[in-house]
Phi, psi and omega in degrees: 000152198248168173241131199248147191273169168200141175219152177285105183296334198276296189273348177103346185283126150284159184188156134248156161213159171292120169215155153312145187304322203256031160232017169337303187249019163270176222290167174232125177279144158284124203286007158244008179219007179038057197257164179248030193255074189231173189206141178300131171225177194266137162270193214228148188191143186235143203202134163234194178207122192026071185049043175230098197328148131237048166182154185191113224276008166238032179214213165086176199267004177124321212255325171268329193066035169110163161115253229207069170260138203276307178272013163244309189110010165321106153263160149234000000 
């Protein structure tokens, strides 16, 4: 099972959990205010490939967040 991000729209808490793909989006409580007003976001990730980034978590155009993007053209 993979583990998916979240954040609380009422309080601000980032969180993650282990969930099955196909409940990625269904609702989630927040595990510090235990509110259900919350959303999935992408995480963040850093990966490389024959000693080379290939994703990179302080650059890029904003919309990919770095790495390899297709609609800006953006390498690292």
């Amino acid at each position: 099972m993979p583990i998916y991000e979240y954040i609380c729209k009422d309080c601000g808490n980032k969180f993650d959990a282990l969930r099955a793909m196909k409940d990625s989006d269904a609702p989630m409580t927040c595990k510090k205010c235990h509110g259900s007003n919350t959303q999935r976001v992408i995480s963040v990730f850093y990966a490389s490939s024959e000693g080379r980034s290939v994703t990179h978590e302080d650059g890029g155009c904003g919309s990919c967040g770095g790495g390899s993007c297709g609609s800006c053209g953006h390498y690292h």
